[in-house]
C-alpha positions as CSV (number, residue, x, y, z in Angstrom):
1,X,31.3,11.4,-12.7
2,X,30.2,14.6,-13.6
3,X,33.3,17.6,-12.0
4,X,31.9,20.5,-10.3
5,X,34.7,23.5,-11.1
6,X,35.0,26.4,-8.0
7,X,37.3,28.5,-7.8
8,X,38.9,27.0,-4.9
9,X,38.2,23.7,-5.7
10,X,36.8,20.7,-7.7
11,X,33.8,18.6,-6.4
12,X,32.0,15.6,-8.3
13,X,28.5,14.8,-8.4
14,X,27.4,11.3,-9.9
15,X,24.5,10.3,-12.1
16,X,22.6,6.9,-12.6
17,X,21.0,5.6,-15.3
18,X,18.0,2.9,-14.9
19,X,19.1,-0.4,-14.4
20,X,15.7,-3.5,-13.9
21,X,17.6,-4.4,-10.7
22,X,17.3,-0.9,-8.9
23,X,14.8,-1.2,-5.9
24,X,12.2,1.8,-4.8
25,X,10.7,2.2,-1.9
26,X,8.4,4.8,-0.9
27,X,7.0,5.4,2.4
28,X,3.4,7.0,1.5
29,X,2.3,6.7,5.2
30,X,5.1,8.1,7.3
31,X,4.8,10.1,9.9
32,X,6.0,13.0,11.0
33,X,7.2,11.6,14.0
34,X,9.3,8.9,12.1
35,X,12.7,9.1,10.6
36,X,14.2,7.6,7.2
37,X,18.0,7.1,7.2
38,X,20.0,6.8,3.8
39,X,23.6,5.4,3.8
40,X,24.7,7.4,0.6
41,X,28.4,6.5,0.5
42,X,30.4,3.6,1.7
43,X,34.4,3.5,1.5
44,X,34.2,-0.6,0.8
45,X,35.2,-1.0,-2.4
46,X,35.0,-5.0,-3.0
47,X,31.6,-5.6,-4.5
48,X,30.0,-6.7,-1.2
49,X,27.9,-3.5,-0.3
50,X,26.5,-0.8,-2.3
51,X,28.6,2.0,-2.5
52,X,26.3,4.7,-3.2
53,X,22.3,5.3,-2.5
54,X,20.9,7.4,-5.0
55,X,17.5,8.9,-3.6
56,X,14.8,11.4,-4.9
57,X,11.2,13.0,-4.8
58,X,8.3,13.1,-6.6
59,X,4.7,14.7,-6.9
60,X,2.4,12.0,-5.5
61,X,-0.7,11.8,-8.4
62,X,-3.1,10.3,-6.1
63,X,-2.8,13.1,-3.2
64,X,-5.5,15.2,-2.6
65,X,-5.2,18.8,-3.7
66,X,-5.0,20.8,-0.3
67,X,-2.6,17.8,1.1
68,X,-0.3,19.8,3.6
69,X,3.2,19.5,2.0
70,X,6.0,17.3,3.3
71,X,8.8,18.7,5.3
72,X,12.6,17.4,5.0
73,X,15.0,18.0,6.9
74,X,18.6,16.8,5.8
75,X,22.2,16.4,8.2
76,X,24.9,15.0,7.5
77,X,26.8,12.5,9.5
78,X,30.3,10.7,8.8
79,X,30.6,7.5,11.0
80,X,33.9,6.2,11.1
81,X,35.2,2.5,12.3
């Protein structure tokens, strides 16, 4: 856990390190019409579901050079039960 200090308060981001049993997945055909949910946190703390979702980007080597760039849009949701 790496502490984020503000003056009115202290956040934490976290950082991973490889692991051979991470999966990938990239989605090199989605549209813009589609939509790709993350679960990034999860309160359950027994082992039984991953507690975090790490998630990045990348250049893609194999695009072509005028290849219209990728929009993202991000919101964040809290789901309580």
């Amino acid at each position: 856990t790496n502490y984020r200090i503000y003056d009115d308060r202290v956040g934490e981001t976290t950082r991973f390190t490889y692991r051979p049993d991470h999966e990938w997945y990239w989605f090199p055909q989605q549209k813009p019409t589609e939509v790709s949910m993350l679960k990034c946190y999860d309160s359950v703390t027994d082992g039984s579901v991953s507690r975090w979702s790490f998630h990045t980007a990348c250049i893609d080597p194999t695009a072509p050079r005028d290849a219209r760039s990728r929009k993202n849009v991000v919101v964040r949701s809290f789901v309580f039960f």
